[in-house]
N, CA, C and O atoms as a DFTB+ gen file, in Angstrom:
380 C
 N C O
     1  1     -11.154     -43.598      33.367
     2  2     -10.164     -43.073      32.449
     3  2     -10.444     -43.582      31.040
     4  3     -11.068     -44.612      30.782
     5  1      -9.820     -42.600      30.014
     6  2     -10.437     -43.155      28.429
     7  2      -9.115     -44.339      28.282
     8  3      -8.191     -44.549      29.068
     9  1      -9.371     -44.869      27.215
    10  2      -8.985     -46.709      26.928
    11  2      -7.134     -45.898      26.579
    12  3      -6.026     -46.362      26.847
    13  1      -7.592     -44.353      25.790
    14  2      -6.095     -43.693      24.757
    15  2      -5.389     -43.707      25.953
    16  3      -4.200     -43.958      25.757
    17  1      -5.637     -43.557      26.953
    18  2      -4.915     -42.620      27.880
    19  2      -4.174     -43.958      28.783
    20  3      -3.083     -43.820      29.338
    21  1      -4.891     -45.123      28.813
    22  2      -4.227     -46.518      29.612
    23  2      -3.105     -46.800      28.759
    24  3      -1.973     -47.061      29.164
    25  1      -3.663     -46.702      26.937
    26  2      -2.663     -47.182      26.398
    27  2      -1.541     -46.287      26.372
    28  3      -0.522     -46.830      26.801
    29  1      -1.398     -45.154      26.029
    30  2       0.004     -44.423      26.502
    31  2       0.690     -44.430      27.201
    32  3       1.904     -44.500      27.009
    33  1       0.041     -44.349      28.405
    34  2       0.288     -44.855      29.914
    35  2       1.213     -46.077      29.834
    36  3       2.235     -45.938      30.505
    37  1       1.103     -47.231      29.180
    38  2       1.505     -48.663      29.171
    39  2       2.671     -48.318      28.196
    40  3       3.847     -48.439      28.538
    41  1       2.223     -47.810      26.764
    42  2       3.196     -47.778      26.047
    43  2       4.326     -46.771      26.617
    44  3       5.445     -47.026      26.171
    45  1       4.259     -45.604      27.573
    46  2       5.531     -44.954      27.931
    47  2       6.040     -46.046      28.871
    48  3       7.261     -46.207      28.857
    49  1       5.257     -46.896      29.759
    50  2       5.515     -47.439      30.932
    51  2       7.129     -48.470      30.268
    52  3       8.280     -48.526      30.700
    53  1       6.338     -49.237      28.898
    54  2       7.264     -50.766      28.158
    55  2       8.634     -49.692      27.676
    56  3       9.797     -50.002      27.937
    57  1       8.294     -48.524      27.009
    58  2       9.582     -47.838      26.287
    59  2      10.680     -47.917      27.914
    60  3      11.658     -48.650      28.062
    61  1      10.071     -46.854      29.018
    62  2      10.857     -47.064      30.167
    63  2      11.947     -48.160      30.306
    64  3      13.163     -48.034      30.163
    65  1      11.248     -49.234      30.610
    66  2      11.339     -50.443      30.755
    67  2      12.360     -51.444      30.024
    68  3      13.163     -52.181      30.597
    69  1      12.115     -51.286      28.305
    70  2      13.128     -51.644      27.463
    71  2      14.159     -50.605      27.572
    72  3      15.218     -51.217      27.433
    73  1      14.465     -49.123      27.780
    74  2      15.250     -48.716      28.435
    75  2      15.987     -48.928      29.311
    76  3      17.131     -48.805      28.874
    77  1      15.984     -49.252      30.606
    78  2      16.184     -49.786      31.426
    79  2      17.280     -50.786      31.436
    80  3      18.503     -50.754      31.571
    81  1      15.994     -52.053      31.162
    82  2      17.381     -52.938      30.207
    83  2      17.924     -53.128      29.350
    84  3      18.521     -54.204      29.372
    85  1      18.081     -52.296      28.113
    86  2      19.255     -52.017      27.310
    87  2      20.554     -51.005      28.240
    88  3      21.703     -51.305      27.917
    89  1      20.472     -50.294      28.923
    90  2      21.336     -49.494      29.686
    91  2      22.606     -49.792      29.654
    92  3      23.518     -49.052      29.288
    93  1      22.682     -50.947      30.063
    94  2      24.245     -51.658      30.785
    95  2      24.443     -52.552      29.025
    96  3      25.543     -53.102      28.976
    97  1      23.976     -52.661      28.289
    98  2      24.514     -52.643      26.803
    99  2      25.030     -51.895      26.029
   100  3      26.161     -51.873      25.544
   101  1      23.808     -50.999      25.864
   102  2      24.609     -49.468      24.928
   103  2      25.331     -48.835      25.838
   104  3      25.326     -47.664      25.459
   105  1      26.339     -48.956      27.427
   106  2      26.902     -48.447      27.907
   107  2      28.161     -49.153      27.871
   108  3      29.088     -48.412      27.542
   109  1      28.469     -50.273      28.090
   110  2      29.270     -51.679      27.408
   111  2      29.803     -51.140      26.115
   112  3      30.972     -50.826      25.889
   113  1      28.583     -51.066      25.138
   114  2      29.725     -51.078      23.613
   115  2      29.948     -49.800      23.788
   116  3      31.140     -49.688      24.077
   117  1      29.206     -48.317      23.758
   118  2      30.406     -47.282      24.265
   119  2      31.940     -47.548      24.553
   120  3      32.963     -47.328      23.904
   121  1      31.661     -48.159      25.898
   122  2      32.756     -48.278      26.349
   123  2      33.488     -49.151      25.246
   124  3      34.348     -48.582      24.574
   125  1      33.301     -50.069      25.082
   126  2      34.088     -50.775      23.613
   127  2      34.426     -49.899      22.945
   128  3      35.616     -49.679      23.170
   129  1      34.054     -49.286      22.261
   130  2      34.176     -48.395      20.922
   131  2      34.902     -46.855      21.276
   132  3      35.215     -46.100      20.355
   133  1      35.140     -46.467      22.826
   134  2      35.945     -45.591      22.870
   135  2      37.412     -46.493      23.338
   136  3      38.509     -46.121      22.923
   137  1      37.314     -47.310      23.948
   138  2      38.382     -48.140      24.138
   139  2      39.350     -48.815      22.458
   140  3      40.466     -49.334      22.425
   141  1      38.552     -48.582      21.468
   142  2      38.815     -49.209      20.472
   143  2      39.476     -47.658      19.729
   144  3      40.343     -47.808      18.867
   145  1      39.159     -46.607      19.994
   146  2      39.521     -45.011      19.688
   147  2      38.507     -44.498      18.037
   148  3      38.843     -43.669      17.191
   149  1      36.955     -45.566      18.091
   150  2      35.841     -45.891      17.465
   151  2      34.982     -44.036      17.742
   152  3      34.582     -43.309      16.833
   153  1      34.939     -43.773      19.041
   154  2      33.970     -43.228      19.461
   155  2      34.145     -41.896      20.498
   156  3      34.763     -42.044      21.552
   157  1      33.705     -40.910      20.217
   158  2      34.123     -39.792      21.370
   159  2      34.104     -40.025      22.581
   160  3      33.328     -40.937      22.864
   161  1      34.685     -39.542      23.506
   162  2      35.064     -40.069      24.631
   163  2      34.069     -38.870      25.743
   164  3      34.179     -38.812      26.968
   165  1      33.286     -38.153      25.015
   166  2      32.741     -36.514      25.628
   167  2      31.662     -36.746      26.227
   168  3      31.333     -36.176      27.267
   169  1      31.000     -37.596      25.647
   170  2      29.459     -37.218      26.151
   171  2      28.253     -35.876      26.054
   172  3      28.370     -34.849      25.384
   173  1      27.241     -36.224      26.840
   174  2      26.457     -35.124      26.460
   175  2      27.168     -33.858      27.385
   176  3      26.570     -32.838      27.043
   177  1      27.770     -33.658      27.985
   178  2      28.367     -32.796      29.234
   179  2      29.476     -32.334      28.740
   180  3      29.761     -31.173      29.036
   181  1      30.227     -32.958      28.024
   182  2      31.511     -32.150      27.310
   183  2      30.860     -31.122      26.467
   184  3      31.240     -29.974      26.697
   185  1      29.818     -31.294      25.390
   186  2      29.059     -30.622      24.814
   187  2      28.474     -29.235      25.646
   188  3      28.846     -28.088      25.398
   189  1      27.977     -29.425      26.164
   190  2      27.503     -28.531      27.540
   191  2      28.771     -27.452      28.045
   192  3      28.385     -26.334      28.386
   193  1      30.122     -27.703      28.106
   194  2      31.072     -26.706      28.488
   195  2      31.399     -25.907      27.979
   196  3      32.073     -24.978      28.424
   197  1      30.804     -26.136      26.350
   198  2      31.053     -24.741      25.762
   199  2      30.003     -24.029      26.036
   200  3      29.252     -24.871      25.544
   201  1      29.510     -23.474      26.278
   202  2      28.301     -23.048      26.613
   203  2      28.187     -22.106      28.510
   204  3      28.226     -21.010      29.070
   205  1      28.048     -23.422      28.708
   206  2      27.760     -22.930      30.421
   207  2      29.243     -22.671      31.306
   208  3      29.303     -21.990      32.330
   209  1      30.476     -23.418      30.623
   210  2      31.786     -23.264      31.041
   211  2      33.284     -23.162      30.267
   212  3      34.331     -23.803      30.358
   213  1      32.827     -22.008      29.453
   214  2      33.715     -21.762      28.100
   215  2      35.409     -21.726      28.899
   216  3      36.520     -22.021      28.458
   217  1      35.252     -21.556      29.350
   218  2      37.014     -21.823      30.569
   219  2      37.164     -23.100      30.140
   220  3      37.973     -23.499      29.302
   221  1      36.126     -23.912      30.917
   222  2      36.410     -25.585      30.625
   223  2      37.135     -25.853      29.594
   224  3      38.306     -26.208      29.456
   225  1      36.118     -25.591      28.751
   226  2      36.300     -25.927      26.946
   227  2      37.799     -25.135      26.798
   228  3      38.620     -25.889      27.320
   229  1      38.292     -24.254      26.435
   230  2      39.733     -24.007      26.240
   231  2      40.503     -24.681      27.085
   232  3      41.519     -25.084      26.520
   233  1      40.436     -24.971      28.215
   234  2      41.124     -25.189      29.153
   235  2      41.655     -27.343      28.421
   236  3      42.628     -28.086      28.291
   237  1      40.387     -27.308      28.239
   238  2      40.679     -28.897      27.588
   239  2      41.159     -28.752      25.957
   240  3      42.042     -29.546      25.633
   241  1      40.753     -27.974      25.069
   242  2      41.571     -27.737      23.991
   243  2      42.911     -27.653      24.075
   244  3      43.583     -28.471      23.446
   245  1      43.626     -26.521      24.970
   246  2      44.588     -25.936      24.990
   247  2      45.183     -27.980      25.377
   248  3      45.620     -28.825      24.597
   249  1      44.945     -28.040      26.645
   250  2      45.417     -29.501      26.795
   251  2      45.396     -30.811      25.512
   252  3      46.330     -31.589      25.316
   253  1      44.325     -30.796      24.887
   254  2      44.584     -31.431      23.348
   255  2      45.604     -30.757      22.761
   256  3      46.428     -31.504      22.233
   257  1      45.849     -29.475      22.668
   258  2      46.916     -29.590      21.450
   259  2      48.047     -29.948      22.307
   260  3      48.850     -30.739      21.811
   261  1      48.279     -29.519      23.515
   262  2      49.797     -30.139      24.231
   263  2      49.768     -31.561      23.913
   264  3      50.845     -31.940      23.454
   265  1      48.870     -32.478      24.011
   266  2      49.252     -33.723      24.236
   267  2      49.710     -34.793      22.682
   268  3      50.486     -35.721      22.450
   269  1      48.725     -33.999      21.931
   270  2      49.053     -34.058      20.494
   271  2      50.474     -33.664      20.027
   272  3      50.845     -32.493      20.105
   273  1      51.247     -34.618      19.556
   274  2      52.540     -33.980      19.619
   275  2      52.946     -34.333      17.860
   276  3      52.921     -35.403      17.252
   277  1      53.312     -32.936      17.404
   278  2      52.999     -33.857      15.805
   279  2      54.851     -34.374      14.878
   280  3      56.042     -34.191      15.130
   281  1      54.266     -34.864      14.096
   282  2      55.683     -35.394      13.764
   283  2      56.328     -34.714      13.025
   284  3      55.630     -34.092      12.223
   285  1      58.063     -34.455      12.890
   286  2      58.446     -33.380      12.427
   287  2      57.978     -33.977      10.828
   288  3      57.825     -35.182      10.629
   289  1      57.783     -32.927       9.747
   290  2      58.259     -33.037       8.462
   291  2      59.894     -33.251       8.297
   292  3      60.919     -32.775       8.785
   293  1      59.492     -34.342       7.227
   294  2      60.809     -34.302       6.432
   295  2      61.583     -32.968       5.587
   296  3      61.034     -31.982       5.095
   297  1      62.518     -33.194       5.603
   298  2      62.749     -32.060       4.320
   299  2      64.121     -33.013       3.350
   300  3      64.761     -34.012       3.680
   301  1      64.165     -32.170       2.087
   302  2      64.994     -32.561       1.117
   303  2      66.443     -33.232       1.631
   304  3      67.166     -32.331       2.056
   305  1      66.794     -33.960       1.678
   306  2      68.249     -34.344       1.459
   307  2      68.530     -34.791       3.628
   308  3      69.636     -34.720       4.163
   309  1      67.606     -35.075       4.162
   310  2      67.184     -35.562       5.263
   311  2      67.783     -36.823       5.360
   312  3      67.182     -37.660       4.685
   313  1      68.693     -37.225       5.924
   314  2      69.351     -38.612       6.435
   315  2      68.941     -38.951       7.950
   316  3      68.772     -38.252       8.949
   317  1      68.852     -40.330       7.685
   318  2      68.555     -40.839       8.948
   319  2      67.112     -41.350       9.179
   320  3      67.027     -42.041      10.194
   321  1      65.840     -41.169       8.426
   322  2      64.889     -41.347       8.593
   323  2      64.087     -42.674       8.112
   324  3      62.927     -43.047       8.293
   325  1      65.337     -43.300       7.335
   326  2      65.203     -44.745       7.368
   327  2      66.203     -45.605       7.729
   328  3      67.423     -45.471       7.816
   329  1      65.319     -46.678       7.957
   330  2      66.207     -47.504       8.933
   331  2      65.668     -49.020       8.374
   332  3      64.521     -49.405       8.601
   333  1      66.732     -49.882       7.556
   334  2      66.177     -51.280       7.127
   335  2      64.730     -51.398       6.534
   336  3      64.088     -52.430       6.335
   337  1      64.256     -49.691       6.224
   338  2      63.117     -49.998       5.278
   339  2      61.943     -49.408       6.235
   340  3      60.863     -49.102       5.729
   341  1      62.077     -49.319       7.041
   342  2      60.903     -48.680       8.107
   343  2      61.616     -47.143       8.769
   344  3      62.675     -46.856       9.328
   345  1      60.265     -46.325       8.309
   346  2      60.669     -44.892       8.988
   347  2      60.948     -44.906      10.271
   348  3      60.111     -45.495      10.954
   349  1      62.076     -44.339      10.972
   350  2      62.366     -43.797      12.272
   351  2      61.950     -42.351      12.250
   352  3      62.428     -41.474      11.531
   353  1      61.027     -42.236      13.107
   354  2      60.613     -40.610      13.746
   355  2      61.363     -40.344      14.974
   356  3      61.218     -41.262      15.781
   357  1      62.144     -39.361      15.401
   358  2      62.733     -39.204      16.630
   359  2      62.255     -37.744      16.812
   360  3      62.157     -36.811      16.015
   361  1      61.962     -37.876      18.270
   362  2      61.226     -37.482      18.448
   363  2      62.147     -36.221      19.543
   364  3      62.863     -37.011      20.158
   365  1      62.447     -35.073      19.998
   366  2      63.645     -34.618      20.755
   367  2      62.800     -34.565      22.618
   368  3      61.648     -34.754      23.007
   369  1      63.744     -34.309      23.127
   370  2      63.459     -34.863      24.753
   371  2      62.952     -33.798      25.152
   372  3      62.257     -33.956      26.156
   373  1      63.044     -32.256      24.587
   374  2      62.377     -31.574      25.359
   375  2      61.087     -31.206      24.756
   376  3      60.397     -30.363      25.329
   377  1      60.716     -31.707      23.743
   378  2      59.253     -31.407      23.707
   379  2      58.112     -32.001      24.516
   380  3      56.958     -31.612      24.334
């Protein structure tokens, strides 16, 4: 075999390898950094549902905006929305 072809060979073999064991690191701080609300929570496969499972994808939108619940606006001459200096948002029971 030519000398190029050992060394590629070796050099894909070490990339593997340092792969390998970085894994359970860059999978660790992920997890940190979506736990921290740092980092998407999707992955390469959420990406993928629009595409191969466009149902999916609405199906999880539609569920983001339910869970997202937004806060009412104020309007002019609005009582009640402070309280000792800190805003109270109330929020009603059947939403």
């Amino acid at each position: 075999m030519d000398m190029g072809l050992w060394i590629g060979v070796g050099v894909a073999l070490a990339a593997a390898a340092v792969l390998v064991i970085l894994a359970p690191v860059l999978k660790r701080d992920q997890l940190r950094r979506q736990l921290d609300g740092r980092a998407p929570s999707g992955g390469l496969g959420s990406g993928l549902d629009a595409v191969w499972r466009p149902s999916a994808e609405d199906a999880h939108r539609d569920w983001e905006a339910t869970v997202e619940l937004p806060a009412p606006a104020p309007t002019p001459g609005d009582k009640g929305r402070m309280d000792d200096g800190r805003i109270v948002i109330e929020v009603p029971k059947d939403a």
